[in-house]
C-alpha positions as CSV (number, residue, x, y, z in Angstrom):
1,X,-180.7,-184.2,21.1
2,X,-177.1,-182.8,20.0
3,X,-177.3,-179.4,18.6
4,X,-174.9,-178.7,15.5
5,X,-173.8,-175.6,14.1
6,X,-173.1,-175.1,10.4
7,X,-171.0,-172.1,9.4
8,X,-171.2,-171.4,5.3
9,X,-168.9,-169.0,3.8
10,X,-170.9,-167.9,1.1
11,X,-168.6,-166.4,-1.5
12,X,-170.1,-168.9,-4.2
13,X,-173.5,-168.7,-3.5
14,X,-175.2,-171.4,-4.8
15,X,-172.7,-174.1,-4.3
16,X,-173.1,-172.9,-0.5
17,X,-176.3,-173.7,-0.5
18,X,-175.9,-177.1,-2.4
19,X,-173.2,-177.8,0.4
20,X,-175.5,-176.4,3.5
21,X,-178.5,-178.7,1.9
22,X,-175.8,-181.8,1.9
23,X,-175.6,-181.5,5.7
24,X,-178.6,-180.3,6.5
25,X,-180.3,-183.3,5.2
26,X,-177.1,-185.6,7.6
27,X,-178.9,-183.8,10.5
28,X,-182.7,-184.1,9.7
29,X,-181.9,-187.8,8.6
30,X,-180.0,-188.1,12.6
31,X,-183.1,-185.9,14.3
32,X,-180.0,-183.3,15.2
33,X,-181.2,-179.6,15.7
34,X,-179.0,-177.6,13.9
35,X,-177.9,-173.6,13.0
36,X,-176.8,-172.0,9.7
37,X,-174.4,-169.1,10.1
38,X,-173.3,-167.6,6.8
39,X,-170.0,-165.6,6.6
40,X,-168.4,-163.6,3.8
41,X,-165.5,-165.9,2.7
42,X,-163.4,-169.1,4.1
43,X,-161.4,-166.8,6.0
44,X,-164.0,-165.6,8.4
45,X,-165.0,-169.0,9.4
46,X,-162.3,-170.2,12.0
47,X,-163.3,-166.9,14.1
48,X,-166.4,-167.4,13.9
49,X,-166.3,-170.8,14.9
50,X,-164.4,-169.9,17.7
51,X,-167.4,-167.6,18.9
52,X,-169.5,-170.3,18.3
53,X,-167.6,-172.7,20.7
54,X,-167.3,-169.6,23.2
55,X,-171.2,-169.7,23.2
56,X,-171.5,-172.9,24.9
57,X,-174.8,-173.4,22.6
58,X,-173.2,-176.2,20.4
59,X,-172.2,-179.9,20.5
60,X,-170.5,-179.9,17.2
61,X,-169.3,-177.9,14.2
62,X,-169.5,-178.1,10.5
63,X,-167.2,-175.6,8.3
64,X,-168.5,-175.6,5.1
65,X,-167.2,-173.4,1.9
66,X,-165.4,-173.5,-1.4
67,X,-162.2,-171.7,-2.3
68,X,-161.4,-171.4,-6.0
69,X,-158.2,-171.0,-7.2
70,X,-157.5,-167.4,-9.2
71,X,-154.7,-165.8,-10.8
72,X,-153.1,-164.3,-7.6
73,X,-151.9,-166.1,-3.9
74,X,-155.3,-165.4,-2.3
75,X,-156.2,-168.6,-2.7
76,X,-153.2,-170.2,-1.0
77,X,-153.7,-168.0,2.1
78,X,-157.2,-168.2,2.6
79,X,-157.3,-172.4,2.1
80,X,-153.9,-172.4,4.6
81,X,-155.3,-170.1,7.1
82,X,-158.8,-171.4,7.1
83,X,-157.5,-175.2,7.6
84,X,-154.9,-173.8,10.3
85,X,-157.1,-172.4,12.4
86,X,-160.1,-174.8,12.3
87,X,-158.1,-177.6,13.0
88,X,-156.1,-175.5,15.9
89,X,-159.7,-175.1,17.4
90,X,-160.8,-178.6,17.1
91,X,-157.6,-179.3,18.9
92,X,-157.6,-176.8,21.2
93,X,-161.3,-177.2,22.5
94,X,-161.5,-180.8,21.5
95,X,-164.1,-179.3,19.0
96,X,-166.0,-182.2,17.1
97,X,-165.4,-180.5,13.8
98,X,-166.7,-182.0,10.2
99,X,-164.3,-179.7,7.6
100,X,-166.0,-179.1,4.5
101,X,-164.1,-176.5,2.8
102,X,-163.8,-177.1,-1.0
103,X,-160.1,-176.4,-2.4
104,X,-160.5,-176.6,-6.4
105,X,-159.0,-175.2,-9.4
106,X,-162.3,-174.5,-11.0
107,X,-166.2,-174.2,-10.4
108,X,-166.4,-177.8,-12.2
109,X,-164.7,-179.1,-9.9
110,X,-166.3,-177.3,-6.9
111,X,-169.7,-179.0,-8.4
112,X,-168.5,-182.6,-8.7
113,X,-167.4,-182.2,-4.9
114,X,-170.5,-179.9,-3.5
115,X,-173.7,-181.3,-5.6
116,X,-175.5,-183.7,-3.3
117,X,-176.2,-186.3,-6.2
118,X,-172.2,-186.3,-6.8
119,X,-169.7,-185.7,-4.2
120,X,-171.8,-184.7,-1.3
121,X,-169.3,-183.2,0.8
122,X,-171.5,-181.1,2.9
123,X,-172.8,-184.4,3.9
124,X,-169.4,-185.7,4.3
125,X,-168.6,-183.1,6.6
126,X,-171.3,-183.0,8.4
127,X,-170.9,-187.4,9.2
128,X,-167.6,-186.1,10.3
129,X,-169.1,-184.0,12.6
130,X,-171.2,-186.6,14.2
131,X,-168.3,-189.5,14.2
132,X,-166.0,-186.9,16.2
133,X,-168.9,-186.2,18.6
134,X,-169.5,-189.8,19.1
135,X,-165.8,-190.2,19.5
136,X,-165.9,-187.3,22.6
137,X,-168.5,-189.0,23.8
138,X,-167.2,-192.1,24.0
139,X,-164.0,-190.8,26.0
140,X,-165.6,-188.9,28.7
141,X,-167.6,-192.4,29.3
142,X,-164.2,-194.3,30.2
């Protein structure tokens, strides 16, 4: 059984949780074992996936969050360094990595893409996850 972790930046609570339960239900659908680790913001989560990776407990990654854009250039440096350094860890440590990180103009937005009767992309992610781990898998067989 492959064991998934799911890091949630939880800066807008509740559509964290409507992204978390959008994966969460990819994994108990799969019969994957999984962990929810919650971080402040979007920023936070490549390090922290990095310590996940470094803990050897995991087979695959979900980064979940929403960023929404404000009246300042926060927003640009926290979607550009978020997407940098996930995708430099997938890369680097051939990471199977599902990226779920929401970058909208507005909370409406965030809810068309985060509600699991909509756009569902914690689930999204979370296949995304599972595809690239199948993909690894597949590689280290030939």
């Amino acid at each position: 059984m492959s064991h998934i972790c799911i890091v949630i930046a939880r800066f807008y609570e509740d559509i964290a949780d409507e992204l978390v339960r959008g994966a969460a239900e990819v994994c108990d659908t799969e019969d994957l074992s999984y962990e929810v680790i919650e971080v402040p913001g979007a920023f936070e989560i490549p390090a922290t996936m990095r310590m996940a990776i470094d803990s050897g407990k995991y087979d695959g990654y979900v980064a979940l969050g929403c960023v929404i854009r404000g009246e300042t250039t926060h927003y640009d440096y926290v979607c550009g360094e978020s997407a940098r350094g996930l995708n430099q860890l997938a890369m680097e440590f051939m990471a199977p990595l599902g990226y779920g990180i929401l970058t909208v103009e507005d909370p409406a937005q965030a809810w068309a893409r985060a509600a699991v009767a909509q756009g569902n992309k914690g689930r999204d992610a979370a296949i995304a996850c599972l595809r690239m781990l199948t993909i690894k898998r597949q590689m280290k067989n030939k």
